[in-house]
C-alpha positions in Angstrom: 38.8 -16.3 67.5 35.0 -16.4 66.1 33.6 -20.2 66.4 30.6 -20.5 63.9 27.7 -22.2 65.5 27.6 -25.6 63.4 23.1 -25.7 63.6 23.5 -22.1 62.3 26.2 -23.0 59.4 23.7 -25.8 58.4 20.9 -24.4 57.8 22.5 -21.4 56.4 23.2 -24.0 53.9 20.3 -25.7 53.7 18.7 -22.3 53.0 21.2 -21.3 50.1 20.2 -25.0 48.3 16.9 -24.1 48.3 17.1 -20.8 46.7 19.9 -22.6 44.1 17.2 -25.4 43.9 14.1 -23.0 43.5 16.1 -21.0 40.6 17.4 -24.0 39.0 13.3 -25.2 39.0 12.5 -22.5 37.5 15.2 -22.3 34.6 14.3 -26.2 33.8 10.9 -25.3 32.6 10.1 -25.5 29.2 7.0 -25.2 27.1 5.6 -25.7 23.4 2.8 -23.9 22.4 0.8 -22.9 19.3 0.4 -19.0 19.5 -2.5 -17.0 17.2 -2.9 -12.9 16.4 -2.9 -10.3 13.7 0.8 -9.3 13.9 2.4 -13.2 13.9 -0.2 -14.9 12.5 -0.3 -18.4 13.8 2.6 -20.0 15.0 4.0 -23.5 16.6 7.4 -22.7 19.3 9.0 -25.7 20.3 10.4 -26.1 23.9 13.5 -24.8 22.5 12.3 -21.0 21.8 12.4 -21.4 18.1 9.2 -21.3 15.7 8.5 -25.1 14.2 5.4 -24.3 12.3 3.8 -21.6 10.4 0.9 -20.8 8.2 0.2 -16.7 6.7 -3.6 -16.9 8.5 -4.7 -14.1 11.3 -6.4 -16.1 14.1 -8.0 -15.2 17.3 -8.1 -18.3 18.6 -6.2 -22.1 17.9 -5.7 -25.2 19.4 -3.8 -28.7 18.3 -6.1 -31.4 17.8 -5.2 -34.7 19.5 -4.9 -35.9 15.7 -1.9 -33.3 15.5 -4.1 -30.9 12.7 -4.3 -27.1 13.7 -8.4 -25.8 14.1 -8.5 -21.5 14.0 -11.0 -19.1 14.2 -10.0 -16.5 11.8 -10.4 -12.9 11.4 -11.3 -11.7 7.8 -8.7 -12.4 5.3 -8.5 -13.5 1.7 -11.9 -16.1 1.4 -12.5 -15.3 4.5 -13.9 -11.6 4.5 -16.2 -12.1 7.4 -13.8 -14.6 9.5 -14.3 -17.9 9.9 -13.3 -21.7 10.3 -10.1 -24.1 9.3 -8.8 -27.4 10.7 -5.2 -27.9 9.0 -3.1 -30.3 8.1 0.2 -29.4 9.7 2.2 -31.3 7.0 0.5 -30.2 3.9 -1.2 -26.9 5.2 -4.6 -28.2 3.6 -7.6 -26.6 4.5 -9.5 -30.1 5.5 -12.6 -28.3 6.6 -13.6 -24.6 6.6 -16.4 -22.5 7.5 -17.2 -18.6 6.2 -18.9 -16.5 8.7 -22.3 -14.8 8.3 -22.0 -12.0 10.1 -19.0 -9.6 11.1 -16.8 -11.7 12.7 -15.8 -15.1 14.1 -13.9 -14.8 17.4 -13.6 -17.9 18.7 -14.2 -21.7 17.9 -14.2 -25.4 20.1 -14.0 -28.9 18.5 -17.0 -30.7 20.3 -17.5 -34.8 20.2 -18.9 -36.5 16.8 -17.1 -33.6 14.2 -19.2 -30.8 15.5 -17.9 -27.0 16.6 -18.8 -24.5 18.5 -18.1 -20.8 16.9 -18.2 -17.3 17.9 -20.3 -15.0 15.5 -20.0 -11.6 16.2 -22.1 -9.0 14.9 -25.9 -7.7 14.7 -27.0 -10.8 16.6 -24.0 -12.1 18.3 -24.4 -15.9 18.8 -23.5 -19.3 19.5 -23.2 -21.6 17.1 -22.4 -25.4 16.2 -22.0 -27.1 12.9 -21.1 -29.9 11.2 -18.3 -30.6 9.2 -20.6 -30.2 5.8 -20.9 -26.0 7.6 -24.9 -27.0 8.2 -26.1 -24.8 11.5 -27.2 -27.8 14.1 -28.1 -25.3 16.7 -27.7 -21.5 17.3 -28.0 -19.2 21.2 -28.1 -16.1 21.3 -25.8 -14.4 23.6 -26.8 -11.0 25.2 -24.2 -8.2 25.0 -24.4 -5.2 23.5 -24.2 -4.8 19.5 -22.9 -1.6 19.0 -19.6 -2.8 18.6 -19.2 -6.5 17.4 -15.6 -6.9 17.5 -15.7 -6.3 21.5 -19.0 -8.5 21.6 -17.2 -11.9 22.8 -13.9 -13.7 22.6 -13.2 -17.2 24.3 -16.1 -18.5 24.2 -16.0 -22.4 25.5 -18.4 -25.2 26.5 -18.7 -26.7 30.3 -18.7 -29.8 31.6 -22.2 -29.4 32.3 -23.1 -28.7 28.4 -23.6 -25.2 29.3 -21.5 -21.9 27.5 -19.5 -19.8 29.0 -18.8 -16.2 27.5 -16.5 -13.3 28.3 -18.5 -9.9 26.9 -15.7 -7.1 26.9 -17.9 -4.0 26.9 -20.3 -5.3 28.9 -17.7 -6.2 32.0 -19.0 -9.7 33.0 -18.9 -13.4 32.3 -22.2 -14.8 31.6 -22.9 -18.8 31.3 -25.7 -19.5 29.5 -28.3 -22.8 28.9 -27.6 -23.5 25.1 -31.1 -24.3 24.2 -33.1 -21.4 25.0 -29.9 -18.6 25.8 -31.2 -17.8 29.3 -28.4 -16.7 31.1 -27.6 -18.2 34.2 -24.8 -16.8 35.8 -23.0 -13.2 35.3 -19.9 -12.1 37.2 -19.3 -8.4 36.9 -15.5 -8.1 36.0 -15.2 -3.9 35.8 -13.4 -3.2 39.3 -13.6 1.0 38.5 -12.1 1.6 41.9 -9.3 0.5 39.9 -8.8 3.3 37.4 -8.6 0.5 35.3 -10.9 -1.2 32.4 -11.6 -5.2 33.1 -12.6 -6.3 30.2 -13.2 -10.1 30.2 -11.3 -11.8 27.5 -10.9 -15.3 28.4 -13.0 -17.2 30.6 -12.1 -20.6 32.1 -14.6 -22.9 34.2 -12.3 -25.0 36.9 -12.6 -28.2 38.6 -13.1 -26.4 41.7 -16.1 -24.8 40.7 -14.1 -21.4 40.4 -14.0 -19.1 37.0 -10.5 -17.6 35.5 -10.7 -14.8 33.5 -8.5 -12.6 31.7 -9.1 -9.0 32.4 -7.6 -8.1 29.1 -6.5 -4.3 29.9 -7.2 -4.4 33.3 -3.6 -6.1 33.1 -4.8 -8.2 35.9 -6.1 -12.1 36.1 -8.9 -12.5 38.4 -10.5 -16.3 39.6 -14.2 -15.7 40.9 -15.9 -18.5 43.3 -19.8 -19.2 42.6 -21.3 -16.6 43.7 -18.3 -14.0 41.8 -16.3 -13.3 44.7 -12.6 -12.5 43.7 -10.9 -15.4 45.6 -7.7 -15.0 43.7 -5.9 -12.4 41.2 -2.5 -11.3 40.5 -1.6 -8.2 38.9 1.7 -6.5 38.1 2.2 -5.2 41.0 1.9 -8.4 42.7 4.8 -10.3 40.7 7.3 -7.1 40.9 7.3 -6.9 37.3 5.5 -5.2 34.3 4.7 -8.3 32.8 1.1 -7.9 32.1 0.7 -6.0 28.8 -3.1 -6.6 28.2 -3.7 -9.7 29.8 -5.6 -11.6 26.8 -5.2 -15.6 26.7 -5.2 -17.3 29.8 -4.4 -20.9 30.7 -4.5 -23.1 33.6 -2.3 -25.9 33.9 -2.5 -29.3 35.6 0.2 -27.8 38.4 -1.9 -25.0 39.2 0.3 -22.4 37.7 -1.5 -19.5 34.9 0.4 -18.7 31.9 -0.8 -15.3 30.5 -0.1 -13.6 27.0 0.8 -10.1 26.9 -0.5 -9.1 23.5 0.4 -5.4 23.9 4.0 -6.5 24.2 6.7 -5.4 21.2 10.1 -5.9 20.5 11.8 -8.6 23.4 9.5 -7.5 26.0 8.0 -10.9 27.6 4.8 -12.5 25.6 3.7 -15.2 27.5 4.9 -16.2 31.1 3.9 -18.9 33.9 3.0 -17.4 37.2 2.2 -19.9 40.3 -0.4 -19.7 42.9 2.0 -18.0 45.5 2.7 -15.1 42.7 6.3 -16.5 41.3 7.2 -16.2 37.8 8.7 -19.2 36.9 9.1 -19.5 33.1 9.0 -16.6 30.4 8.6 -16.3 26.5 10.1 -13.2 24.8 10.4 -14.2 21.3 8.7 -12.5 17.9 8.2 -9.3 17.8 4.7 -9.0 18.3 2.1 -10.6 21.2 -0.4 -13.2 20.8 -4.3 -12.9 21.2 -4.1 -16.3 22.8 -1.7 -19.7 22.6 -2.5 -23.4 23.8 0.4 -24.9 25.8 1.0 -27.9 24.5 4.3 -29.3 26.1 6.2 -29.5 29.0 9.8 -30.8 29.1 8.6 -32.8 26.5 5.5 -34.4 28.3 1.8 -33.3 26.3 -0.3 -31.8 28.4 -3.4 -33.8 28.5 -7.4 -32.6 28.7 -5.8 -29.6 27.7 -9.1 -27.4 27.5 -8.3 -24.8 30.3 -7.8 -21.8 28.2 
């Protein structure tokens, strides 16, 4: 007769409760979010999978107000030929501000303190701008990229703590911060790894409290974080989480646990749109609904807790 060694048998045991514990950790999760593109428009999915909100309007990029109203940057459509700017009200699907764009395009907009925004205008002098809610220009930068293609001029463009902008220029591979007032450019971090094979173009760009930058390397189907001086201290790529999850790695957030949800906006059918990947390269929380993938998205929930500051994405 066998005798089982009883230190062995425990933590046998202790190591199948942590696996049960890990998995069941990672089924709990649960997230709301507002998602934005061409293909599904703009969308609210509750923690439950299914869509709560919608409105008929192409966005690039969206966020949830803390006042609940629903602020887009949208591509040209009907009144809107050259993209532009709407806060709505999620209840009566008002338009209770709106801006038209002057150029080609609008890719990206953030609300800023005392009913200002910041917005994205692409085209033969791609720039920076913030207005009022009465649409008057308070202050324009111009940001220097190349202008022979203004769709792939900018996306997420997003203010820093310091008052500075940070940009992500696709065709020209790097992330560039600039001084607003005069649009001298401060910082650039090359994102185009050729050794690769593969294109890194920037597409969102996200400042952390560490002093570290995020960025979305769109269909380099990789996320990359850069220290100060653009040093690649982080990334995680396909081949990383086992999976062929990353399907043009667009929108990019970091949340307060330190994990990065990433949209797949390539994705069709039930392949995965969004999902949450930790800092040790886990997926722990997936989104395969619509039929279609998102530009970008704002978490909003989690287990029914609001994220708050929610302005890494």
């Amino acid at each position: 007769m066998k005798f089982r060694n009883p230190l062995s048998s425990l933590l046998a045991s202790m190591a199948l409760i942590a696996v049960i514990a890990c998995s069941m950790h990672a089924e709990e999760i649960r997230h709301s979010f507002i998602g934005v593109g061409k293909a599904n428009k703009t969308v609210i999915v509750g923690e439950d999978g299914k869509v709560e909100w919608r409105i008929d309007l192409p966005a690039s990029d969206g966020w949830v107000l803390p006042n609940g109203n629903v602020l887009l940057a949208l591509y040209g459509t009907k009144g809107f030929p050259t993209g532009g700017v709407v806060e709505i009200d999620r209840k009566t699907k008002k338009f209770l501000f709106q801006y038209k764009g002057g150029q080609k395009e609008v890719s990206t907009v953030v609300a800023l303190p005392d009913d200002k925004f910041l917005v994205a205008e692409l085209g033969p002098e791609p720039r920076a701008v913030v207005i009022n809610r009465k649409g008057e220009t308070l202050q324009t930068t111009p940001l220097a990229c190349q202008k022979k293609n203004a769709h792939m001029q900018t996306r997420m463009l997003r203010v820093l703590p310091n008052g500075n902008y940070i940009a992500p220029h696709l065709l020209d591979f790097a992330v560039k911060e600039y001084e607003p007032k005069t649009g001298k450019v401060l910082k650039s971090f090359p994102t185009d790894d050729r050794g690769r094979g593969k294109r890194d173009w920037p597409f969102t760009a996200i400042r952390l409290k560490n002093g570290n930058t995020l960025i979305g390397c769109t269909n380099g189907n990789r996320i990359i974080e850069v220290d100060g001086a653009g040093k690649i201290v982080w990334s995680v790529t396909n081949e990383d989480i086992g999976e062929k999850l990353f399907d043009d790695a667009c929108g990019v957030q970091r949340l307060p646990n330190g994990n990065t949800v990433v949209t797949s906006y390539h994705a069709k059918g039930d392949s995965v749109k969004l999902f949450e990947v930790t800092r040790d390269k886990k997926v722990v929380w997936r989104y395969s609904g619509m039929k279609a993938g998102f530009h970008h998205f704002q978490i909003l929930t989690t287990n029914g807790k609001p994220l708050t500051n929610n302005t890494w994405k």
